[in-house]
C-alpha positions as a Markdown table, in Angstrom:
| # | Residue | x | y | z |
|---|---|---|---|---|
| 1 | Unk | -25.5 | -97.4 | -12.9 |
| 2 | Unk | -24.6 | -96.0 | -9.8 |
| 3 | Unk | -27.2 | -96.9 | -6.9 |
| 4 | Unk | -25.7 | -94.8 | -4.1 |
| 5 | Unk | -25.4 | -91.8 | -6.9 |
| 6 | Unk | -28.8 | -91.6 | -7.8 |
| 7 | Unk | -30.1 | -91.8 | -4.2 |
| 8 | Unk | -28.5 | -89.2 | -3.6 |
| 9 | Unk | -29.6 | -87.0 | -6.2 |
| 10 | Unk | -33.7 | -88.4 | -6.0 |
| 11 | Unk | -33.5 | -87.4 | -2.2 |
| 12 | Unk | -32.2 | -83.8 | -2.7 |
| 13 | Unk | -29.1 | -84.2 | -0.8 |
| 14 | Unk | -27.0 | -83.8 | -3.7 |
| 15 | Unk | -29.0 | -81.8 | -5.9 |
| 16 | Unk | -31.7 | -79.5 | -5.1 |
| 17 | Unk | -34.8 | -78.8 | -6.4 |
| 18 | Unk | -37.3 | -77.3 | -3.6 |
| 19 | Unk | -37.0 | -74.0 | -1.5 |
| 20 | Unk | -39.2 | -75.3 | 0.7 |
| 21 | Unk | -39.8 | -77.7 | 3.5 |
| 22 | Unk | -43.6 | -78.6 | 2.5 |
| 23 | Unk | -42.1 | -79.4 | -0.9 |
| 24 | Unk | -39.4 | -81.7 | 0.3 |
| 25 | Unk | -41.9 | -83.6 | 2.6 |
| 26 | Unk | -44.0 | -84.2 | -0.6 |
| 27 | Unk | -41.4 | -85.0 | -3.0 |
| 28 | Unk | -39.9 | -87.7 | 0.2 |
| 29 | Unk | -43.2 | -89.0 | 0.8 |
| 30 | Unk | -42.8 | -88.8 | 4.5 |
| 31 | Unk | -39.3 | -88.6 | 7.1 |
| 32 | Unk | -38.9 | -90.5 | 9.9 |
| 33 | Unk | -39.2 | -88.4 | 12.7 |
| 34 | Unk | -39.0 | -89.7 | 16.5 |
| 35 | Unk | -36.3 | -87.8 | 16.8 |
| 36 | Unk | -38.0 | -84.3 | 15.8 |
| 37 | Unk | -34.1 | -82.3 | 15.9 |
| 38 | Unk | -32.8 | -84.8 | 13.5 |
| 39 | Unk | -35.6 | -84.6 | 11.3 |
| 40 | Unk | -35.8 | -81.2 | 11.0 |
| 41 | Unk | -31.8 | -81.4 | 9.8 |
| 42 | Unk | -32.9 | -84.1 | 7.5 |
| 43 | Unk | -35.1 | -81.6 | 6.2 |
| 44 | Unk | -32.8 | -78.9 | 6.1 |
| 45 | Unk | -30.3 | -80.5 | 4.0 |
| 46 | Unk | -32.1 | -81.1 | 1.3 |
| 47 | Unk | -32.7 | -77.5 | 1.3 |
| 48 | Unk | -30.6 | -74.4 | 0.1 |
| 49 | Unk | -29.9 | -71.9 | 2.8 |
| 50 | Unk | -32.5 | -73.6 | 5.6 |
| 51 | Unk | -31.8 | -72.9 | 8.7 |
| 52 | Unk | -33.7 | -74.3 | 12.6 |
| 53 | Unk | -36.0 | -71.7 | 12.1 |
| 54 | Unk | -37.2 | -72.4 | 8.3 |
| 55 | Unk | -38.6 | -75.5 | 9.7 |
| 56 | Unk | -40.0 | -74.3 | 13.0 |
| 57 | Unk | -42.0 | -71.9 | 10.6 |
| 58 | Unk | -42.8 | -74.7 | 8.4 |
| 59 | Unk | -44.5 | -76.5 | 11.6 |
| 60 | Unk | -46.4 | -73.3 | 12.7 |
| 61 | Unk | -47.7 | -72.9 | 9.5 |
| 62 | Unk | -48.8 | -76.4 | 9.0 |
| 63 | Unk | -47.0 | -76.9 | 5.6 |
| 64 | Unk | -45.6 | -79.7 | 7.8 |
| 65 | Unk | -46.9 | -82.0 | 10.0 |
| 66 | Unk | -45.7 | -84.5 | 12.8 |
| 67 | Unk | -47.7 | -87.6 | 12.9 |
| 68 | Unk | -47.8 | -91.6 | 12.6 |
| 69 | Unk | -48.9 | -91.6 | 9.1 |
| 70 | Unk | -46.9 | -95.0 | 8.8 |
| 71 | Unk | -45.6 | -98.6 | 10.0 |
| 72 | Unk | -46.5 | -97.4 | 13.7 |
| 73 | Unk | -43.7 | -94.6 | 13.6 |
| 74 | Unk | -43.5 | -90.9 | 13.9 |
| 75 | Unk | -42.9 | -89.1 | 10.1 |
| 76 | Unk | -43.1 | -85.6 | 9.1 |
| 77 | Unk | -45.2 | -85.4 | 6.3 |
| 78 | Unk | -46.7 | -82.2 | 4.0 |
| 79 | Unk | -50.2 | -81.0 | 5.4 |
| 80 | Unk | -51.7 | -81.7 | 2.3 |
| 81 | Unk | -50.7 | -85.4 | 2.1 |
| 82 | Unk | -51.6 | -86.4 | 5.9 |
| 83 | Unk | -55.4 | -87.4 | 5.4 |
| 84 | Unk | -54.9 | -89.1 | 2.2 |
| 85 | Unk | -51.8 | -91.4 | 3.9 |
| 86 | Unk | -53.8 | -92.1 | 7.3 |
| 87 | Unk | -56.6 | -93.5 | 5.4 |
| 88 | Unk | -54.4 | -95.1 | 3.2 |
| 89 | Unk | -52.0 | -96.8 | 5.5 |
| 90 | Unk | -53.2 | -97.3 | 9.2 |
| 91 | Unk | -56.1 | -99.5 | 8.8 |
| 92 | Unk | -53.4 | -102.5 | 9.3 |
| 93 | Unk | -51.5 | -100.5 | 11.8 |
| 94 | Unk | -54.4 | -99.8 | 14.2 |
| 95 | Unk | -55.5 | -103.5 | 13.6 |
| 96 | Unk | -52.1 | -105.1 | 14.8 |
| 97 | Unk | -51.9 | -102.2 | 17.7 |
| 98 | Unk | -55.3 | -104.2 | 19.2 |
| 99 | Unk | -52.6 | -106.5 | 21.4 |
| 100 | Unk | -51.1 | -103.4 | 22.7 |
| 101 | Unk | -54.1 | -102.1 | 24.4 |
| 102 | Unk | -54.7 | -105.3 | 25.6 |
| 103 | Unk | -51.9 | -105.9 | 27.1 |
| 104 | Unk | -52.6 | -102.5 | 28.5 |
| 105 | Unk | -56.3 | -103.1 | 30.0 |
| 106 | Unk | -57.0 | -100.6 | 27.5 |
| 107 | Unk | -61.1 | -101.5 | 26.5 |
| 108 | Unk | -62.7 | -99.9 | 22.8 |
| 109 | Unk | -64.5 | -97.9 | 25.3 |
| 110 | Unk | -61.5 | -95.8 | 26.9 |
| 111 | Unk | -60.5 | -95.1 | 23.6 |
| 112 | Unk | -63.9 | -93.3 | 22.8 |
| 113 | Unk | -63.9 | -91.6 | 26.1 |
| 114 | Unk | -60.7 | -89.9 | 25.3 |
| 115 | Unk | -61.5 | -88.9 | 21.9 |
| 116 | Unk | -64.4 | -87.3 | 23.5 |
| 117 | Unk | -62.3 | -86.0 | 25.8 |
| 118 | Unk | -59.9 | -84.4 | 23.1 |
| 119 | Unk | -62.7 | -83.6 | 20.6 |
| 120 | Unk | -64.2 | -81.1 | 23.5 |
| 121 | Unk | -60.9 | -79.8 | 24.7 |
| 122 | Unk | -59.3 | -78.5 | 21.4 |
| 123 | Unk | -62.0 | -77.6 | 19.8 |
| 124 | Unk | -61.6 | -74.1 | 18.3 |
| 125 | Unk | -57.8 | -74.8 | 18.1 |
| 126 | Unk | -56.6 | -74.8 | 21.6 |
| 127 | Unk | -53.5 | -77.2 | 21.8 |
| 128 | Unk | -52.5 | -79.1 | 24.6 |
| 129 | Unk | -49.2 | -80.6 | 26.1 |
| 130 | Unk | -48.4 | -84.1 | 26.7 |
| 131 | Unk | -48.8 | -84.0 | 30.2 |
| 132 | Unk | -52.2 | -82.2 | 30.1 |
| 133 | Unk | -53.0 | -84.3 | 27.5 |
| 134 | Unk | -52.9 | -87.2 | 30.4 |
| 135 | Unk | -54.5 | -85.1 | 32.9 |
| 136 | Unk | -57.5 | -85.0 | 30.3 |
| 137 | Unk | -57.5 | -88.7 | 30.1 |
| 138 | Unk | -57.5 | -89.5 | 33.6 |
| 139 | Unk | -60.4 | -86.4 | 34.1 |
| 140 | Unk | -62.2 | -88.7 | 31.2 |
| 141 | Unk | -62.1 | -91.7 | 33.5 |
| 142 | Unk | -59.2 | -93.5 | 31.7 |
| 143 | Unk | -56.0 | -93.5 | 33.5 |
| 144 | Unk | -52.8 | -92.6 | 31.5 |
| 145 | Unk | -50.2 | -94.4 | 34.0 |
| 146 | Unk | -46.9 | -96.1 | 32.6 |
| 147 | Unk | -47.1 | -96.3 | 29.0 |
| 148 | Unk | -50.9 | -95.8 | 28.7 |
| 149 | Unk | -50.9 | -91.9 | 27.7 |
| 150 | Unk | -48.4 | -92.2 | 25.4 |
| 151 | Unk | -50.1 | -95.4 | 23.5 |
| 152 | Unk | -53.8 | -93.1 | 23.9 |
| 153 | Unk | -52.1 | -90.1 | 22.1 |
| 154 | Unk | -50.7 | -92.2 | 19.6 |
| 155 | Unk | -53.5 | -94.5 | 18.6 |
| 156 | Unk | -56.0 | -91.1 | 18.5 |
| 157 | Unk | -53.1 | -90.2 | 15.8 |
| 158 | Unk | -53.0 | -93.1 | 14.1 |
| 159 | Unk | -57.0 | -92.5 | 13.3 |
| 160 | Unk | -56.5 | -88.8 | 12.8 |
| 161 | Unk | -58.0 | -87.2 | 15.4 |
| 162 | Unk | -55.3 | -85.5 | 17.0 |
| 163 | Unk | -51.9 | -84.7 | 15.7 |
| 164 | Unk | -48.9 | -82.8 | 17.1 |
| 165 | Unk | -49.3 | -78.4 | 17.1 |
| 166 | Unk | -46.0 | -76.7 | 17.6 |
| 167 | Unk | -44.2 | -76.9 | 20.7 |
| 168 | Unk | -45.1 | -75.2 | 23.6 |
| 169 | Unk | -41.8 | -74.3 | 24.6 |
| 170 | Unk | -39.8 | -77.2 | 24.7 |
| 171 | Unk | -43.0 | -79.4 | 24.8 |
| 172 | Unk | -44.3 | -80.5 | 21.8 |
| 173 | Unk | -48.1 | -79.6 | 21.8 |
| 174 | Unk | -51.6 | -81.5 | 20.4 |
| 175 | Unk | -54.5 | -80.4 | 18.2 |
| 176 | Unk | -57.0 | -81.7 | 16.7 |
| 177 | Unk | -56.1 | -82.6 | 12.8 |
| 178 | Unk | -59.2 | -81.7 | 10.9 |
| 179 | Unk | -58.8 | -78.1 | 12.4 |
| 180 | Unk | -55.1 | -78.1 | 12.4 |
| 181 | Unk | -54.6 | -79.2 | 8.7 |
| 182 | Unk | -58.1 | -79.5 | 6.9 |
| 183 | Unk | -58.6 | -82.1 | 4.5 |
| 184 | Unk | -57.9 | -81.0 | 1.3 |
| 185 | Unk | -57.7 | -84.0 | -0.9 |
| 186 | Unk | -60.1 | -86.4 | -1.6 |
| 187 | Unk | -58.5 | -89.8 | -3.3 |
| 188 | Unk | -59.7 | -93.4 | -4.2 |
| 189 | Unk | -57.4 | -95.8 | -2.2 |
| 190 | Unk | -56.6 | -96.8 | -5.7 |
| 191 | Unk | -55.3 | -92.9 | -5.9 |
| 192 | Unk | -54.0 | -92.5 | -3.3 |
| 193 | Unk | -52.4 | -95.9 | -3.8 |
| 194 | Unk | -50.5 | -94.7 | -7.1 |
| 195 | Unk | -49.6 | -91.3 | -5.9 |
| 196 | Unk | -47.4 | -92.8 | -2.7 |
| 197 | Unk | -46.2 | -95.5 | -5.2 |
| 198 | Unk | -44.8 | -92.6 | -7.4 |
| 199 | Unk | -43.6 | -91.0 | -4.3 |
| 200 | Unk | -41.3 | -93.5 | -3.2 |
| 201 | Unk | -39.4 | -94.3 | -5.7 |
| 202 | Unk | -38.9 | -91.2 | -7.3 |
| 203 | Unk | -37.6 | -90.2 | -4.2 |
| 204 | Unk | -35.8 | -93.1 | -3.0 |
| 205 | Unk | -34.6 | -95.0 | -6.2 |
| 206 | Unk | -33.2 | -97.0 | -7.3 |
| 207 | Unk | -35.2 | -99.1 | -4.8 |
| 208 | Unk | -36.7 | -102.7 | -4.9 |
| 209 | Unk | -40.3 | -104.0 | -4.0 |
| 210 | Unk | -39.1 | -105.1 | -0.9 |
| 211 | Unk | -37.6 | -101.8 | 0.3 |
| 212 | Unk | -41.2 | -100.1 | -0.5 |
| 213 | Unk | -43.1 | -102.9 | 1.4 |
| 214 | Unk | -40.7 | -102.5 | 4.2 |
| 215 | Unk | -40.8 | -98.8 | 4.1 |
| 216 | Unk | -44.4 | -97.9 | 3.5 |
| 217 | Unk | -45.9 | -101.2 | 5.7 |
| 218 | Unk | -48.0 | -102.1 | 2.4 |
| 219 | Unk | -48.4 | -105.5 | 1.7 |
| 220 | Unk | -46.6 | -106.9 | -1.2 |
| 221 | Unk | -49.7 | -107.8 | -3.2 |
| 222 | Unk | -50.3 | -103.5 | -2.9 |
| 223 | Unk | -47.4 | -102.7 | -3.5 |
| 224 | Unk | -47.0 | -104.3 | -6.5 |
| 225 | Unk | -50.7 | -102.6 | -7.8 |
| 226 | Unk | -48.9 | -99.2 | -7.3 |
| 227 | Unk | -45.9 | -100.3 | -9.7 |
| 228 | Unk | -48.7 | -101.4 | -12.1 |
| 229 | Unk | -50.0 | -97.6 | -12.1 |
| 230 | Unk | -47.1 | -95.9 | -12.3 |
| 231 | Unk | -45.5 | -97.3 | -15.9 |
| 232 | Unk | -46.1 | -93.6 | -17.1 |
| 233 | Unk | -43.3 | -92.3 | -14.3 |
| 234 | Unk | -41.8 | -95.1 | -13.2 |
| 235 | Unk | -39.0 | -97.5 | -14.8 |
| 236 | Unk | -37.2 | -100.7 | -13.6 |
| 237 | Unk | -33.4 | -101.5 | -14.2 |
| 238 | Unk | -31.8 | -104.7 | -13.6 |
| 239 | Unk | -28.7 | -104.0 | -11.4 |
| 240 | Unk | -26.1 | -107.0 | -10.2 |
| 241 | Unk | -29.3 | -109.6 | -11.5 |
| 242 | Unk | -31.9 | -107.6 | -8.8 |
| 243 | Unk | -34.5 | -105.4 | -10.5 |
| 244 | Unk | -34.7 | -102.2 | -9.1 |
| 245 | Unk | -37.4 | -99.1 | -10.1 |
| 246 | Unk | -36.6 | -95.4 | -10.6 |
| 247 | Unk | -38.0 | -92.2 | -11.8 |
| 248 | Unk | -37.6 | -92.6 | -15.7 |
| 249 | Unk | -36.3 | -89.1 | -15.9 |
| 250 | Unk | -33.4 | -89.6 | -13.6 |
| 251 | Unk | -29.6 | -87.9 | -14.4 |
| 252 | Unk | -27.1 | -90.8 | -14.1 |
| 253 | Unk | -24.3 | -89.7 | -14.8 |
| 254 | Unk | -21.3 | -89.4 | -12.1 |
| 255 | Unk | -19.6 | -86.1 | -10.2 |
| 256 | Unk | -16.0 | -86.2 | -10.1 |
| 257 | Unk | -15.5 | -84.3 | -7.1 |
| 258 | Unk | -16.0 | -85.9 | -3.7 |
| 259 | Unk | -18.9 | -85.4 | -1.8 |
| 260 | Unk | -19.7 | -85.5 | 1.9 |
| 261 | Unk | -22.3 | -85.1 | 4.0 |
| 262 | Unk | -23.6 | -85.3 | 7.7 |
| 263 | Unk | -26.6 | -87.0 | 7.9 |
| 264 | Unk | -29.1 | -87.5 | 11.1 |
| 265 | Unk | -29.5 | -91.0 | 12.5 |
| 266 | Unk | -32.8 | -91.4 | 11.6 |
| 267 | Unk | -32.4 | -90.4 | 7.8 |
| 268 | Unk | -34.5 | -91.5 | 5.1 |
| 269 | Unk | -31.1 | -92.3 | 3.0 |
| 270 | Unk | -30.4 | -95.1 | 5.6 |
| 271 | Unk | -34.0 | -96.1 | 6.9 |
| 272 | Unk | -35.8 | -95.9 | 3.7 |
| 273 | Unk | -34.5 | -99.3 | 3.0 |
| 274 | Unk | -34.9 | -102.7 | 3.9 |
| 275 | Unk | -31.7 | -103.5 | 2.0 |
| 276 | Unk | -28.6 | -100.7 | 3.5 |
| 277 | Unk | -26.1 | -102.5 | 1.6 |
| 278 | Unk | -26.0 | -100.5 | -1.3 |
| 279 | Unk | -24.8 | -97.8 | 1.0 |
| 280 | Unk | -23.8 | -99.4 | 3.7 |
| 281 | Unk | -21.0 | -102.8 | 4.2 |
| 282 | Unk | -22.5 | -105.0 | 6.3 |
| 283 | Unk | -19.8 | -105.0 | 9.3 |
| 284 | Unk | -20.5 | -101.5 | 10.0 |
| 285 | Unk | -23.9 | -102.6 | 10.7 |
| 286 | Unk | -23.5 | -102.7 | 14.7 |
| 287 | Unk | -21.6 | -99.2 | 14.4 |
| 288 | Unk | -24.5 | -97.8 | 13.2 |
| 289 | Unk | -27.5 | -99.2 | 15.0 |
| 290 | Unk | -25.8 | -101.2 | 17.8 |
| 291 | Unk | -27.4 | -104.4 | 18.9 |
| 292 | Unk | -30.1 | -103.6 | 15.9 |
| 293 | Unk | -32.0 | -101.9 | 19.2 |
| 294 | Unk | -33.5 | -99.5 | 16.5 |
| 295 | Unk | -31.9 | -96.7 | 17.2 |
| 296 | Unk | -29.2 | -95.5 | 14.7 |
| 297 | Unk | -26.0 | -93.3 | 15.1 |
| 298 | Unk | -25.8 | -89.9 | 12.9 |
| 299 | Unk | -23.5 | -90.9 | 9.7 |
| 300 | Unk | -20.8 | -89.5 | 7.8 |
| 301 | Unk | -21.6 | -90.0 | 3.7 |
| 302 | Unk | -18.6 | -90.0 | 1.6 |
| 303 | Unk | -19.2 | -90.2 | -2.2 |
| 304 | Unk | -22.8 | -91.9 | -0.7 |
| 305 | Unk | -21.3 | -94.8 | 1.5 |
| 306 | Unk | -20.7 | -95.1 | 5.0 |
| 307 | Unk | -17.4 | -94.4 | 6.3 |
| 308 | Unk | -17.8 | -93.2 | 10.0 |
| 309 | Unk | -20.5 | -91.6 | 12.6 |
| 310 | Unk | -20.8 | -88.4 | 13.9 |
| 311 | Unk | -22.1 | -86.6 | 16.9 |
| 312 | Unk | -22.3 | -83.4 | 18.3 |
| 313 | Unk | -22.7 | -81.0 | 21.4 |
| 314 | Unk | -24.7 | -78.0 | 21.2 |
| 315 | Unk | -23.2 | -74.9 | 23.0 |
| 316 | Unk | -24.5 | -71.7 | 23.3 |
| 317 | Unk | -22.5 | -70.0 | 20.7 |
| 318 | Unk | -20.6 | -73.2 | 19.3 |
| 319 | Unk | -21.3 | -76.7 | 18.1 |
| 320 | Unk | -18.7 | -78.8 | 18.8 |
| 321 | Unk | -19.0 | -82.2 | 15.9 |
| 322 | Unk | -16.7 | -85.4 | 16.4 |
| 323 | Unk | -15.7 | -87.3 | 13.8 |
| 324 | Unk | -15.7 | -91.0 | 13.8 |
| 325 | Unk | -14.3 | -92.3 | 10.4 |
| 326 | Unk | -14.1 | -96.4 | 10.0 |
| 327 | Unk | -11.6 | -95.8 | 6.8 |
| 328 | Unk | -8.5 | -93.4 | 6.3 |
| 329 | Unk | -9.7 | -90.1 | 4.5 |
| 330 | Unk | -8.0 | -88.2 | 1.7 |
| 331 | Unk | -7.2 | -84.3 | 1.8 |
| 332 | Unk | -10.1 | -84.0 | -0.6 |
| 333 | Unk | -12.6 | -86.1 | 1.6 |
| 334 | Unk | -11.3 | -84.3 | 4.4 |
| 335 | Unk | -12.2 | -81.1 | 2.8 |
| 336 | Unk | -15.6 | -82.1 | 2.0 |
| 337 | Unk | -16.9 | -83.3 | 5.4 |
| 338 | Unk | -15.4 | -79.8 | 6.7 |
| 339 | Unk | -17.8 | -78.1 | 4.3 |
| 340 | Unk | -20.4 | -80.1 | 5.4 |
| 341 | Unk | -19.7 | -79.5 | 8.9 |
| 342 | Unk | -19.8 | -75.8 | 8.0 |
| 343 | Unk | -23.6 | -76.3 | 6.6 |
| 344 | Unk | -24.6 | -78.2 | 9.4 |
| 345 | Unk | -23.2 | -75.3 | 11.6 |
| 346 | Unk | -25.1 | -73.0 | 9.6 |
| 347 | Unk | -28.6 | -74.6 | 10.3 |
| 348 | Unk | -28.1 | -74.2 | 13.7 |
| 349 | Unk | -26.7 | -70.8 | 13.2 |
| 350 | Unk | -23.4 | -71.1 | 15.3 |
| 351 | Unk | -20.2 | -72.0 | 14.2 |
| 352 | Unk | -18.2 | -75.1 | 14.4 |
| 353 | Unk | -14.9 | -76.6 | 15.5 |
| 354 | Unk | -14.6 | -80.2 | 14.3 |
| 355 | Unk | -12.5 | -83.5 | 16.1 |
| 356 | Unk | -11.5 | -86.6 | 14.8 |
């Protein structure tokens, strides 16, 4: 059994099975998304034909959603899902954020001011930008120097009163959730449980416990309750003595043909795992998220392993990609990342010229 192979195919970057970006948010669960360009690519290439402004739409219509729904970190999630995964998941996160606002002089008390704050300014669906998002909190009485707007804004996410509207040019905008995405779903925690334990890994198999605990900030002890519920949908596989799950229904079998593919830095294939080895050989590890700061290069998939980085410059008619392979390429391979420079290209709508 192939790990990389099947990863590929349960995240829709091989194979396709959505035509829309709603859909793929559900099917993934959620997609890392502080960097909101690269997200919308990771979106995109899991999807036939989508292009920059299939996912704009997707944001103005609230089929998608921009929040931290998750281990403290900015996602994309489906519109439908957002309530259910709040509740689910950020009880522990607001709880450990409690050393944050005090190293911030940050008091339970400035926190309810600005919801007020927020609850009276967007009612009726009025958005607001970042920075009169802080104007508001400092008219509330809570000042919103240094980091303290941006922690505000994010905790009044975490608890689901606010999340982000579409972008006000180039500034992304706030509203308040309940009127920007209703509620729609109303799950047990055991539910709700299940259904993200599903998600996961038949999204992301083949995948261990550990990768799930790591990506969904569950505790092991929960994590293993949602395996428990999901026997109907959900099957393990002993791979190289680890025991890995995966959807039960799952096509293993191999392509012949090389495959490439450009993904974002920030791309569920690479950060939906506490264990990148599969994918991944361990020296490349400072290539692709240099002094493990957190942030990770854009990679260059070949056959689903790591063999280079990628970045690009956006022109006004032109995206110029460079190609930073670690291993020598065949004419095949080399023919495969074209074509998948060619897609990327046709996302952004412009053509491409390609180096390295």
């Amino acid at each position: 059994m192939n790990i990389t192979d099947i990863r590929l195919k349960c995240q829709q970057i091989s194979t396709h099975r959505f035509s829309a970006p709603g859909e793929i948010a559900a099917w993934m669960g959620a997609l890392q998304a502080q960097d909101l360009s690269g997200a919308m690519w990771s979106i995109a290439l899991r999807l036939p034909f989508a292009t920059v402004e299939t996912i704009e739409e997707a944001i103005a219509d609230r089929t998608i959603v921009r929040t931290w729904p998750m281990r403290g970190t900015l996602h994309i999630v489906a519109g439908d899902d957002v309530h259910w995964m709040l509740a689910l998941l950020n009880p522990r996160v607001i709880a450990g954020m409690a050393g944050r606002a005090q190293a911030l002089e940050l008091a339970a008390n400035d926190f309810v001011r600005c919801e007020t704050a927020c609850v009276d300014a967007l009612r009726g669906g009025r958005q607001l930008t970042r920075d009169n998002m802080y104007s508001l909190f400092e008219s509330a009485g809570v000042s919103a120097a240094g980091p303290r707007g941006y922690h505000i804004i994010s905790r009044l996410c975490h608890e689901g009163v606010i999340c982000f509207g579409a972008h006000k040019g180039k500034q992304p905008s706030f509203a308040l959730l309940d009127e920007w995405c209703p509620p729609k779903r109303t799950w047990s925690r055991e539910e709700s449980l299940a259904e993200l334990t599903k998600r996961y890994f038949s999204s992301h198999g083949p995948a261990k416990l550990d990768d799930y605990v790591r990506w969904s900030g569950l505790t092991t002890e929960d994590a293993r309750a949602g395996l428990s519920m999901t026997s109907s949908s959900i099957s393990s596989a002993i791979i190289e003595g680890r025991t890995y799950w995966l959807p039960q229904d799952i096509d293993d079998s191999n392509c012949d043909a090389p495959s490439a593919f450009l993904l974002p830095g920030f791309d569920e294939y690479m950060l939906g795992y506490r264990d990148r080895s599969a994918a991944l050989e361990p020296k490349y590890n400072n290539a692709i998220c240099p002094g493990a700061n957190g942030v990770f290069t854009s990679t260059l998939i070949v056959n689903g392993n790591v063999v280079g980085t990628w970045n690009r410059v956006v022109k006004k008619d032109f995206a110029h990609i460079r190609l930073s392979p670690f291993v020598p390429l065949s004419s095949n391979e080399k023919e495969a990342i074209v074509r998948a420079a060619e897609s990327y290209g046709d996302f952004l709508g412009k053509k491409v010229n390609i180096t390295g």
